[in-house]
GUDO-928291 format. One record per residue: residue number from 1; residue in three letters; x, y, z of N, C-alpha, C, O in turn. Coordinates in Angstrom, 2 decimals, decimal comma. Layout:
% GUDO-928291
- NUM_ALA_X_Y_Z_X_Y_Z_X_Y_Z_X_Y_Z
...
This chain:
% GUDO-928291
- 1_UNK_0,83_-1,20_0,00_0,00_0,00_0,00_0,87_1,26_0,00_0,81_2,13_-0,87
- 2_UNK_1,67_1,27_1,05_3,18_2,56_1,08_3,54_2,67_-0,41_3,33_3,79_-0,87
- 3_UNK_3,85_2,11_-0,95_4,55_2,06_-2,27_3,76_2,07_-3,45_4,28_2,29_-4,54
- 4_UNK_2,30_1,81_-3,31_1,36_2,98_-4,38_1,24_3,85_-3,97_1,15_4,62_-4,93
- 5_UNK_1,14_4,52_-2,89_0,76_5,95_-2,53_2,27_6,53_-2,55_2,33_7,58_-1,91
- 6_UNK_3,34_6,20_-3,03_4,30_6,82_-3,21_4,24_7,45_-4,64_4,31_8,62_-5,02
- 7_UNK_4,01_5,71_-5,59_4,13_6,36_-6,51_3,24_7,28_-7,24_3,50_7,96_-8,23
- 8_UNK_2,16_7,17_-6,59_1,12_8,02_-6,95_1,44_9,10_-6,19_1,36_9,85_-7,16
- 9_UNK_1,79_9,99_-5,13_2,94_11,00_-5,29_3,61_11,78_-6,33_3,57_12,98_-6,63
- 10_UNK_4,24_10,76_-6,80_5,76_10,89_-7,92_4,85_11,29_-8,65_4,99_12,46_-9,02
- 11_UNK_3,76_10,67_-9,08_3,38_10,59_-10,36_2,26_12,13_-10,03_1,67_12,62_-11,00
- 12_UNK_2,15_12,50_-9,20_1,43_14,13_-9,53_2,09_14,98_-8,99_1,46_16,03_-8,83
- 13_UNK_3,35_14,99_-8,54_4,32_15,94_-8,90_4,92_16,00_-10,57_5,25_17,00_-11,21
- 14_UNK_4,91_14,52_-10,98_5,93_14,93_-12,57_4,54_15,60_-13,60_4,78_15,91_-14,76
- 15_UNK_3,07_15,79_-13,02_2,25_16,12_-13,77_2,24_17,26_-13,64_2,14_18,07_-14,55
- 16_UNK_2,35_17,54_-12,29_2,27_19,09_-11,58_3,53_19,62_-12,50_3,15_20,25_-13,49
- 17_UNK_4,60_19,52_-12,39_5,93_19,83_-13,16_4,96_20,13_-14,92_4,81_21,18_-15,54
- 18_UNK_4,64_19,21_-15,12_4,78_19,03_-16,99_3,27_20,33_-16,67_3,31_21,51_-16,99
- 19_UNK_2,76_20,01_-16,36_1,56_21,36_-16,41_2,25_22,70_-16,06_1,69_23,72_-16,48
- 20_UNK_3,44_22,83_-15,30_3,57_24,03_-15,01_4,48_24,76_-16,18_4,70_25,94_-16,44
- 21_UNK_4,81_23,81_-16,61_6,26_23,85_-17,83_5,18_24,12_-19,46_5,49_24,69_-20,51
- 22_UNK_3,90_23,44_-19,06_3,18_24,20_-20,31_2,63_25,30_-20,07_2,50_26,13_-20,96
- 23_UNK_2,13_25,54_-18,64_1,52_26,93_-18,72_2,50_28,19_-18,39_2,09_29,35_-18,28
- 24_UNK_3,97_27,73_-18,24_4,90_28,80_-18,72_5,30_28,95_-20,11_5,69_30,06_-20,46
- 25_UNK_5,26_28,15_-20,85_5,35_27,99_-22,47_4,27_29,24_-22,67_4,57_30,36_-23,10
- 26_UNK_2,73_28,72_-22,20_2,16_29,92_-23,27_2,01_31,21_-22,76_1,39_32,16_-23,25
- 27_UNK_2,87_31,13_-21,38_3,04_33,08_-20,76_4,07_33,07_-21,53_4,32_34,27_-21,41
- 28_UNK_5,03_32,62_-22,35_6,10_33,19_-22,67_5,23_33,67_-24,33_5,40_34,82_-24,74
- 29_UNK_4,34_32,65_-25,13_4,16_32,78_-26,42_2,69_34,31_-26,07_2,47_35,09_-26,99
- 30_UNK_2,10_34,42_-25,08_1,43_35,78_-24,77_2,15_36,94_-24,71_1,61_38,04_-24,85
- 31_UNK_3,53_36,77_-24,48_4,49_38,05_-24,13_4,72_38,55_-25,48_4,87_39,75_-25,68
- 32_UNK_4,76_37,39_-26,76_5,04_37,47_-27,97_4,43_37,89_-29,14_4,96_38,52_-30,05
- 33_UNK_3,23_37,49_-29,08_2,04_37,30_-29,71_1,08_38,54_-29,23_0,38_38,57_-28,22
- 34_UNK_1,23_39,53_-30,19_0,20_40,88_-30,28_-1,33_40,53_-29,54_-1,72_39,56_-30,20
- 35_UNK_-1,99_40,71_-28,90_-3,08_40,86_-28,31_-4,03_42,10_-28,48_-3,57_43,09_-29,05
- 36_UNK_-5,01_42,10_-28,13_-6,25_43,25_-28,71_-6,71_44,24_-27,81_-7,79_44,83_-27,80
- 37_UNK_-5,52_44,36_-26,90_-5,04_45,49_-25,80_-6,15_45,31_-24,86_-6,69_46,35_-24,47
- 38_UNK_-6,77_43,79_-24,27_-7,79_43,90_-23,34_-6,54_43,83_-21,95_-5,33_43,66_-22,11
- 39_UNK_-7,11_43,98_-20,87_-6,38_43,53_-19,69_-6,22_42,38_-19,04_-5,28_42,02_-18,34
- 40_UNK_-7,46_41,70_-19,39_-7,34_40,52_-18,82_-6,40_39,64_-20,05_-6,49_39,95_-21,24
- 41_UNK_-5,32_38,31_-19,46_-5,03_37,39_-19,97_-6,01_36,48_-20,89_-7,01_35,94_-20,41
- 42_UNK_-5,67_36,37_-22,10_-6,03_35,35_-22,85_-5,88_33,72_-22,64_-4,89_33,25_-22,07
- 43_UNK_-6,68_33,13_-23,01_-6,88_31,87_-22,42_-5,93_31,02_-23,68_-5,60_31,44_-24,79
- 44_UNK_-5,68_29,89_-23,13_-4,76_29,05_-24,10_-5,38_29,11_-25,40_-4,58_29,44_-26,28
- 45_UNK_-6,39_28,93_-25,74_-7,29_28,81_-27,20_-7,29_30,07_-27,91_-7,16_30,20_-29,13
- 46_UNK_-7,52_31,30_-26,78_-7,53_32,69_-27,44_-5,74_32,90_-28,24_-5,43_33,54_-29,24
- 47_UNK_-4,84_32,07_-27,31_-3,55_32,56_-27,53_-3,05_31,84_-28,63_-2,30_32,54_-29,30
- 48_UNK_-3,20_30,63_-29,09_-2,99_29,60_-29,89_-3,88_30,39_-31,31_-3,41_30,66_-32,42
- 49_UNK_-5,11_30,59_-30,86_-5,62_31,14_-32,52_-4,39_32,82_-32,61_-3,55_33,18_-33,43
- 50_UNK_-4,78_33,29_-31,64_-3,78_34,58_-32,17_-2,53_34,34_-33,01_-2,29_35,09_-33,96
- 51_UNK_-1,67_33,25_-32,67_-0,59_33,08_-32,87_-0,94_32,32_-33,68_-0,05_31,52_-33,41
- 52_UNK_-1,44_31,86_-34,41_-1,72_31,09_-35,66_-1,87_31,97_-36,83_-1,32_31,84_-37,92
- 53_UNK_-3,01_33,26_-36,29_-3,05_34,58_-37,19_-1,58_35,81_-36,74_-1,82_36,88_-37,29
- 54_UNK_-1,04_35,84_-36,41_0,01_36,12_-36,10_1,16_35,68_-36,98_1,96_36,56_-37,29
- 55_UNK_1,37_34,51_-37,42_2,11_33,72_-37,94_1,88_33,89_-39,79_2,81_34,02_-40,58
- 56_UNK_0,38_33,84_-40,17_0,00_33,64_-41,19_0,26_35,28_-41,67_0,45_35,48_-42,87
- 57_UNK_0,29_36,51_-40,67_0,35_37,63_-41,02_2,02_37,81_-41,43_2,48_38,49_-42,35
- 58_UNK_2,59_37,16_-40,66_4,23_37,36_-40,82_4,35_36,83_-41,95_4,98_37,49_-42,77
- 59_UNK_3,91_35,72_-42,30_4,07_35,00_-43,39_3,69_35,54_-44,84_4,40_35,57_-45,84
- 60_UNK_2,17_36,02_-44,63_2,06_36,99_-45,85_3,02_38,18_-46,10_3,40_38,64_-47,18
- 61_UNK_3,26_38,49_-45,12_4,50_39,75_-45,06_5,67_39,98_-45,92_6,08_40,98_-46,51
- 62_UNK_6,23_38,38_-45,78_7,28_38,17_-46,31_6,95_37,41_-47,99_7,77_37,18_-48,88
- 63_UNK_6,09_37,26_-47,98_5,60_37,05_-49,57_5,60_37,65_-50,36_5,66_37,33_-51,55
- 64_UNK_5,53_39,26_-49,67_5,09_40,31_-50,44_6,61_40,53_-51,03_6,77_40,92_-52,19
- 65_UNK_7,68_40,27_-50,19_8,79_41,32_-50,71_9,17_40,24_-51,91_10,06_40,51_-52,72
């Protein structure tokens, strides 16, 4: 019994870790990624489409020249 409740422990700290390591990923891609000057933070979905149109804008950008 000691030794499942260990590893079940381990095992939601390395989740806790991998969740915290993605939701610093997308504060870093919000710092990057132009926003529509509200105050509140954008949610992962709001930030992922931005940066998708973000991307496609850079991209046309450089088509042009």
């Amino acid at each position: 019994m000691e030794v499942m409740k260990k590893r079940r422990l381990a095992a939601n700290a390395r989740e806790r870790r991998r969740m915290n390591s993605l939701n610093d990923a997308f504060d870093r891609l919000r710092d990057v990624v132009p926003s529509l000057g509200n105050d509140r933070k954008l949610s992962k979905f709001e930030t992922l489409q931005m940066a998708q149109t973000y991307i496609a804008a850079l991209h046309e950008l450089l088509q042009r020249d």
